[in-house]
N, C-alpha and C positions, 0 to 999 in steps of 0.2 A: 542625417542632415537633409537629405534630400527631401525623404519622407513630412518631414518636419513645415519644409518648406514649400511642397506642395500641399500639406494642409492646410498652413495658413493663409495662403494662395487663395485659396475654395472657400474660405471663412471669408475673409476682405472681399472677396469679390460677392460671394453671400449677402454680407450687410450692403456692402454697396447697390446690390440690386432691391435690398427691396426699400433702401431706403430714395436711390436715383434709377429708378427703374427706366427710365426713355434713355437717358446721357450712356449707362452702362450700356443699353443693348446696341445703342450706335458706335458705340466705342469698340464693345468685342466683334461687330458686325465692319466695320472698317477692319479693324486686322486680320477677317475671315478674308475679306476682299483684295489686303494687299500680299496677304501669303497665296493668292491665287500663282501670280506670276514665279514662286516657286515650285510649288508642287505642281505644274499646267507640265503635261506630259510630254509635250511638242518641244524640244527645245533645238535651236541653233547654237555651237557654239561657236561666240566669234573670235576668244583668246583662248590661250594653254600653256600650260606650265611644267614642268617636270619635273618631281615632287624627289624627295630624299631616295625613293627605291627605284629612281629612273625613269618610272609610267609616268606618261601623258595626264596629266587632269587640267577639268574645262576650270577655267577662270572666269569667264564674263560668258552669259547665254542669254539671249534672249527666244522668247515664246514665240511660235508662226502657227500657223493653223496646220493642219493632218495634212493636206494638200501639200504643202508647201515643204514641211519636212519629209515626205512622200518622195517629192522631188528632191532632194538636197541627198539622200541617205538611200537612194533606189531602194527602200522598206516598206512590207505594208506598214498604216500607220495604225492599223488594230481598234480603229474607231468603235466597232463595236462592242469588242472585251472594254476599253475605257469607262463607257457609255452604262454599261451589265455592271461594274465593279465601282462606277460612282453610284448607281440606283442599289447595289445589294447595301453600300456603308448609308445609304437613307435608308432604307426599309431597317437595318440594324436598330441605326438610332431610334427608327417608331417604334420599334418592337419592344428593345430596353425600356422605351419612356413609359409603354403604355405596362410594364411589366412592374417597375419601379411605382406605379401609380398606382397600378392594384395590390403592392405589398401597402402600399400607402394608407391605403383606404380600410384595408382588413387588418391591419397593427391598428388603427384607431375607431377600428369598432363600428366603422359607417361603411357597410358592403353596397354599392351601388350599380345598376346597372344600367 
């Protein structure tokens, strides 16, 4: 089911691109931008809860800067492993793209350089 349903996933969003190509890329490009405030490495928490096996888990967080969590959590805040580890998943994705591009071009017979 799963499978199924990220297929169809990848199709819809497929035709949707190329047939709304601006509208789709601002749309997936907004929830790149609102899933920031989750995945943003810095977090405060400001509530907690105590879950079925008794541990502490954060409820409500919000994002501060290295500095700021630095201070709150006396931790380094490892700015530069963050920094290394967001630029190696871009360099990833160039490398797949330009990878997938050249299976691309030599499956349809137009080798280009």
């Amino acid at each position: 089911g799963c499978v199924a349903g990220l297929l169809s996933a990848a199709k819809l969003i497929t035709l949707a691109f190329r047939h709304f190509h601006d509208t789709v890329l601002a749309v997936l490009t907004g929830f790149m931008l609102g899933a920031l405030t989750k995945v943003w490495p810095w977090q405060e928490t400001l509530t907690w809860r105590t879950n079925s096996a008794g541990e502490q888990v954060p409820v409500s967080q919000m994002p501060v800067s290295p500095e700021t969590w630095t201070a709150l959590y006396q931790q380094d805040a490892q700015v530069f492993l963050a920094v290394a580890m967001a630029f190696s998943g871009f360099a990833l994705v160039v490398i797949l793209d330009m990878v997938g591009r050249r299976s691309h071009n030599i499956s349809s017979g137009s080798i280009t350089k």
